[in-house]
MIFI-127340 format. One record per residue (C-alpha): residue in three letters; chain; x, y, z. Coordinates in steps of 0.25 Angstrom, whole numbers, plus 2048, in hexadecimal, padded with zeros to 3 digits. Layout:
BEGIN
{atom "ALA" "A" {X Y Z}},
...
END
This chain:
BEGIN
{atom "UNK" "A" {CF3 0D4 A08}},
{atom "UNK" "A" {CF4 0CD A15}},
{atom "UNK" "A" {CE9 0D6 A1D}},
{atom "UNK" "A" {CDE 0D9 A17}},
{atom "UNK" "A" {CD9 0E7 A16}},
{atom "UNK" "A" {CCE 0E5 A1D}},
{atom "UNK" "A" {CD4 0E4 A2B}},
{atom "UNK" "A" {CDD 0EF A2B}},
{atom "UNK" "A" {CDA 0FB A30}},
{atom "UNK" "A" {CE0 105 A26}},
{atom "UNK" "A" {CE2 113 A2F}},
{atom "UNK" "A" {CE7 11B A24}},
{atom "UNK" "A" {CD9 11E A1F}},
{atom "UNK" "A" {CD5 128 A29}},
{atom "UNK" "A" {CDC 133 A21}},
{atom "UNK" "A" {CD6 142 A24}},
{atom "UNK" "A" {CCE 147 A17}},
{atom "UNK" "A" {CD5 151 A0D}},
{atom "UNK" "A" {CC7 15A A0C}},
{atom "UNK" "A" {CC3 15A A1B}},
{atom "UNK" "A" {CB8 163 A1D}},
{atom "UNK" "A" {CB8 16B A2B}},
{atom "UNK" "A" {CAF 173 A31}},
{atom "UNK" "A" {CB1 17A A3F}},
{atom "UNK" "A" {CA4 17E A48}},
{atom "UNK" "A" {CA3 186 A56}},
{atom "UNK" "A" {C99 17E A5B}},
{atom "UNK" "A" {C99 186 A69}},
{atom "UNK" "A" {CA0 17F A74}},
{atom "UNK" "A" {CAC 17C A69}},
{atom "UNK" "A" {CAF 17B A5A}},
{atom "UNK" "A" {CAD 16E A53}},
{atom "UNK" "A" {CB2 16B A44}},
{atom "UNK" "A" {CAC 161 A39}},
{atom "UNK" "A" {CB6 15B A2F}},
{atom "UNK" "A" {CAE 154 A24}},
{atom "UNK" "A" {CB6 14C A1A}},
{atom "UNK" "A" {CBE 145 A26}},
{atom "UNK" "A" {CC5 13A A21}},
{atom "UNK" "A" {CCB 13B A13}},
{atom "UNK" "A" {CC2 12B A10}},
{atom "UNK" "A" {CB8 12A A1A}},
{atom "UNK" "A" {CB5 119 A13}},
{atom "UNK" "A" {CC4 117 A16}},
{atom "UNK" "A" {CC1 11A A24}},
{atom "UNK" "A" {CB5 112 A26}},
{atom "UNK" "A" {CBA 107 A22}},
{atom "UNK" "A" {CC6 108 A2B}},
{atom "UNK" "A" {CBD 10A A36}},
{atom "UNK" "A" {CB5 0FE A33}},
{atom "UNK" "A" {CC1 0F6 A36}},
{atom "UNK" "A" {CC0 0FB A45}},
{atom "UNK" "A" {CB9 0F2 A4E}},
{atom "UNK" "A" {CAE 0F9 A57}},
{atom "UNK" "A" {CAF 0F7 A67}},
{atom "UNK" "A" {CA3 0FC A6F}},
{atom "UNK" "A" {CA6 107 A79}},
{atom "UNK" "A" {C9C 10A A86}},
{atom "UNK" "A" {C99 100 A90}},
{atom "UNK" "A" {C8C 101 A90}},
{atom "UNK" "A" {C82 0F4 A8D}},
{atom "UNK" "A" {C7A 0F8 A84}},
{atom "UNK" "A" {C88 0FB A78}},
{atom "UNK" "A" {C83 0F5 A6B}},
{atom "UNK" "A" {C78 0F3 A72}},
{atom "UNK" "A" {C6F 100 A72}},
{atom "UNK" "A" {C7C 108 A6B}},
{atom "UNK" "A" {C89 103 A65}},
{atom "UNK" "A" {C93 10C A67}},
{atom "UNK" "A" {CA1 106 A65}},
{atom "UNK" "A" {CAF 10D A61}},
{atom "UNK" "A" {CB8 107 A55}},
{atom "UNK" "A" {CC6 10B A57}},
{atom "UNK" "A" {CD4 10C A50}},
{atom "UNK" "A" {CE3 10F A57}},
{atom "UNK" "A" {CF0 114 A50}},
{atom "UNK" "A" {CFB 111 A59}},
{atom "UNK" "A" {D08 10E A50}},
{atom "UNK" "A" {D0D 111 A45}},
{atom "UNK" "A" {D04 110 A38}},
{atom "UNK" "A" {CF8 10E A41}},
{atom "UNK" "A" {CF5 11D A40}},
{atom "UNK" "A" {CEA 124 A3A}},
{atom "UNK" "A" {CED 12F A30}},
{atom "UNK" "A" {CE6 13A A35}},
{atom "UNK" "A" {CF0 137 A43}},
{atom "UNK" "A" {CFD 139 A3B}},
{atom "UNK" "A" {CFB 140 A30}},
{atom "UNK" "A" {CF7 14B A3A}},
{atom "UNK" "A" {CEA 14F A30}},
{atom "UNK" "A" {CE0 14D A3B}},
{atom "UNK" "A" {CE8 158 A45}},
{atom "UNK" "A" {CEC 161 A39}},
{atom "UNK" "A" {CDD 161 A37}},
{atom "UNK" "A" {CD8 164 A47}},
{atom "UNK" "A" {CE3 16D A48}},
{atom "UNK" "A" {CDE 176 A3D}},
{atom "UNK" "A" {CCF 175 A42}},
{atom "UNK" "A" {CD2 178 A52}},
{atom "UNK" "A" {CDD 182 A4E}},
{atom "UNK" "A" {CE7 179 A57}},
{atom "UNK" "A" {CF6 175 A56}},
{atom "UNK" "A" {CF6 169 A4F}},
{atom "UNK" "A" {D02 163 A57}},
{atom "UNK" "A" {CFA 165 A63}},
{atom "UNK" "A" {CEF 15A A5C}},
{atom "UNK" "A" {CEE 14C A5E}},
{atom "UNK" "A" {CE5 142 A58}},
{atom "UNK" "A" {CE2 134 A5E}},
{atom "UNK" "A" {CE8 128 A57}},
{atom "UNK" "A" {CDB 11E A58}},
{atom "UNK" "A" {CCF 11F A4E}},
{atom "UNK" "A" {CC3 11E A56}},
{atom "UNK" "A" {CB5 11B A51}},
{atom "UNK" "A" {CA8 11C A5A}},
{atom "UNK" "A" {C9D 113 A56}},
{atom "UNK" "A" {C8E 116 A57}},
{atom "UNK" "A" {C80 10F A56}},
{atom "UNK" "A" {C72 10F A5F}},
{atom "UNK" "A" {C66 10A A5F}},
{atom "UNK" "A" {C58 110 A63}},
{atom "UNK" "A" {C5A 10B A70}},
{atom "UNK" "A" {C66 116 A73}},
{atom "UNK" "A" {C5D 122 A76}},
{atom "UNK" "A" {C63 12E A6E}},
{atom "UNK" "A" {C58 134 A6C}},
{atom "UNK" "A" {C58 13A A7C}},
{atom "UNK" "A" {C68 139 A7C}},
{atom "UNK" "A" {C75 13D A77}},
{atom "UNK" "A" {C80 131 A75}},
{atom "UNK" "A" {C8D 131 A7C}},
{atom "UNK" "A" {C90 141 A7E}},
{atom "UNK" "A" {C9E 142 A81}},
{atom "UNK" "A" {CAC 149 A81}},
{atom "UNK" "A" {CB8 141 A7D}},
{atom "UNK" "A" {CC3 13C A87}},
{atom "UNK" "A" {CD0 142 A82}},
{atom "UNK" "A" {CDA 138 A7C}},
{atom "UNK" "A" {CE5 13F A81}},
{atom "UNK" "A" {CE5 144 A8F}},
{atom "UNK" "A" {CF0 14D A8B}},
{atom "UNK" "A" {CE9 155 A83}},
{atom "UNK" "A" {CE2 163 A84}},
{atom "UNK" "A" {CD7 15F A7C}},
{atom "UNK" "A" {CD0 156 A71}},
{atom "UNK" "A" {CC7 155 A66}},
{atom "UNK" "A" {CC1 14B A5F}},
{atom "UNK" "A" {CBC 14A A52}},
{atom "UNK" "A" {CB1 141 A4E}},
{atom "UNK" "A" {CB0 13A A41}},
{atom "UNK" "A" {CA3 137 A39}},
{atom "UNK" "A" {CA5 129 A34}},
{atom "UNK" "A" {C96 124 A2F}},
{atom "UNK" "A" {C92 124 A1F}},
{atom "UNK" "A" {C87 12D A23}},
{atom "UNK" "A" {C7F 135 A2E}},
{atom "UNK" "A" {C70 138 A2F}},
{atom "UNK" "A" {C6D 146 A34}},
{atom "UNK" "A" {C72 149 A41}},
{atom "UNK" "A" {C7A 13D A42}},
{atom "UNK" "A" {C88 144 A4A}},
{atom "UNK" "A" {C8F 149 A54}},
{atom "UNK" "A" {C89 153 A5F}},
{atom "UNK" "A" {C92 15E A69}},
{atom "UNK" "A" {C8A 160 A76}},
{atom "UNK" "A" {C87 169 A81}},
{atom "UNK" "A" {C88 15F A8E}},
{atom "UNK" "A" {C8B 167 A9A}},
{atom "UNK" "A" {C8A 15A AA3}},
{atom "UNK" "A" {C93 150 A9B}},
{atom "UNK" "A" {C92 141 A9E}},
{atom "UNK" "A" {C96 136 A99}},
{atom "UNK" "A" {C8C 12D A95}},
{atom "UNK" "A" {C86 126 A89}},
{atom "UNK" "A" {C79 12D A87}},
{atom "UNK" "A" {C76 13D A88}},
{atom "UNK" "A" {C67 143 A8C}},
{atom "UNK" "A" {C66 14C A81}},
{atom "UNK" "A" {C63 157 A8A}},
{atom "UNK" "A" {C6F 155 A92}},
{atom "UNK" "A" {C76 159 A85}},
{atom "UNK" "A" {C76 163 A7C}},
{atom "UNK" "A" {C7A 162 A6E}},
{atom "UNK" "A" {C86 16E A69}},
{atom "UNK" "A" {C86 168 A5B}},
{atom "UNK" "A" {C84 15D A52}},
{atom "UNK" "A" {C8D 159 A46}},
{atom "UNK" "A" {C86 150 A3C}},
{atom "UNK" "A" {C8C 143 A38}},
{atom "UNK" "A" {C92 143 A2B}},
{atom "UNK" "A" {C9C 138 A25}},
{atom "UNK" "A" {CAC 13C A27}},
{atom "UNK" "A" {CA8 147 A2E}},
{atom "UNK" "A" {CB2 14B A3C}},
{atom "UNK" "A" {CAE 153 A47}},
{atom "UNK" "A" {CB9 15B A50}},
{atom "UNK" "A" {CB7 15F A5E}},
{atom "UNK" "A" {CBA 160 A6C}},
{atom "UNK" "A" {CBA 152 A72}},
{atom "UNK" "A" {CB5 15A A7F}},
{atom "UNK" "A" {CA8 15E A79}},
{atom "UNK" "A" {C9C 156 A7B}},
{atom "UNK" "A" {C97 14E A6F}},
{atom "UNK" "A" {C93 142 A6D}},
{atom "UNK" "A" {C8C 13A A5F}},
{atom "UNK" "A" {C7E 13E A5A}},
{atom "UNK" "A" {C76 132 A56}},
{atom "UNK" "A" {C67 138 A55}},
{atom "UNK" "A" {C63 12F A48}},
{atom "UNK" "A" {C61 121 A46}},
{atom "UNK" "A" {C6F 121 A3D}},
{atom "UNK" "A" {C77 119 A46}},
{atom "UNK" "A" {C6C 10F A4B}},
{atom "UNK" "A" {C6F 109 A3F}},
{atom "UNK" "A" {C7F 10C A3D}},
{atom "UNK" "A" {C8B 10E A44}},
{atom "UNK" "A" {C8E 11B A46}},
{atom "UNK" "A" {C9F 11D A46}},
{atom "UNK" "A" {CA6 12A A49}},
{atom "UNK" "A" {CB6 12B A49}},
{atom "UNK" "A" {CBC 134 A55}},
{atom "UNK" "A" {CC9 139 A55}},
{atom "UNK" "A" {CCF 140 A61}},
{atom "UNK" "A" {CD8 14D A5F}},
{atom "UNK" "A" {CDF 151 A6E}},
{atom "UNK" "A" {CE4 15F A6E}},
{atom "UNK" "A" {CF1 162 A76}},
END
């Protein structure tokens, strides 16, 4: 062996279960859909993902100071680089069926992208909502995107999340008043858990325990323009 395992990151384990579990719900504004059993080996993946270095993201002082909120990313860009779920066209086979949508109208973005997460008491979540926002779209091109949103932590105290709000005067900023916000739904955390939506709906993490105060909380996103 002339590299060790170790050190190279092995793409071919983020391979779609074969016992998804998918569940569709109106939530009001929009549908959303809960596919549990995501990944066929959830430990292949995070020890893939452990490989990725972290880079911190906001320009603001106070990162890893008050908050850490940094992004670990990976890019297939040639040949053999690709992730399964790109070329094996599982991952729009699967949003196809769920949106009822041509699936050759489906794309699905080449990078593996992974948001990472921890406060401490001095980020005031009690009287706030972190980082409410849409997604840019990916692809200018297209007529729409969603996202989906992968649960990568062992486990999740109650509560633990993601929330869809009401927020008729949208803003970009780091922290929310909570009554500036109002809260559409909440899906609990659970490991290997996805999440599809509209990237256009306001959402945001939801972090009202002391969980991750003590861990790193990593979601996967993957984006899905429409055309």
């Amino acid at each position: 062996m002339i590299i060790s395992k170790e050190y190279i990151f092995d793409n071919n384990v983020f391979q779609l279960s074969d016992s998804l579990e998918v569940e569709t719900k109106d939530i009001g504004i929009a549908n959303i859909t809960i596919i549990d059993n995501f990944y066929k080996n959830i430990e292949e993946v995070l020890n893939e993902i452990e490989k990725l270095p972290m880079t911190l993201i906001y320009d603001e002082s106070d990162n890893n100071k008050n908050y850490f909120d940094a992004r670990k990313s990976y890019c297939s860009n040639m040949n053999g680089t690709e992730i399964p779920y790109q070329y094996n066209n599982q991952l729009k086979k699967l949003v196809s069926q769920i949106i009822e949508y041509p699936s050759n109208l489906i794309g699905v973005n080449k990078n593996i992208l992974v948001n990472c997460f921890k406060f401490t008491d001095k980020l005031d979540l009690q009287n706030n909502y972190y980082t409410i926002h849409v997604d840019s779209f990916i692809d200018r091109k297209s007529k729409g995107q969603l996202a989906i949103v992968i649960f990568l932590n062992e486990n999740y105290e109650e509560g633990e999340g993601i929330n869809f709000y009401e927020y008729k005067n949208y803003q970009d900023t780091l922290l929310t008043p909570k009554d500036c916000a109002t809260i559409i739904h909440s899906v609990q955390g659970k490991s290997n858990r996805a999440v599809l939506f509209d990237s256009q709906m306001p959402h945001g993490q939801y972090t009202p325990t002391s969980q991750f105060k003590k861990e790193i909380r990593q979601t996967q996103v993957i984006f899905i323009p429409t055309y």
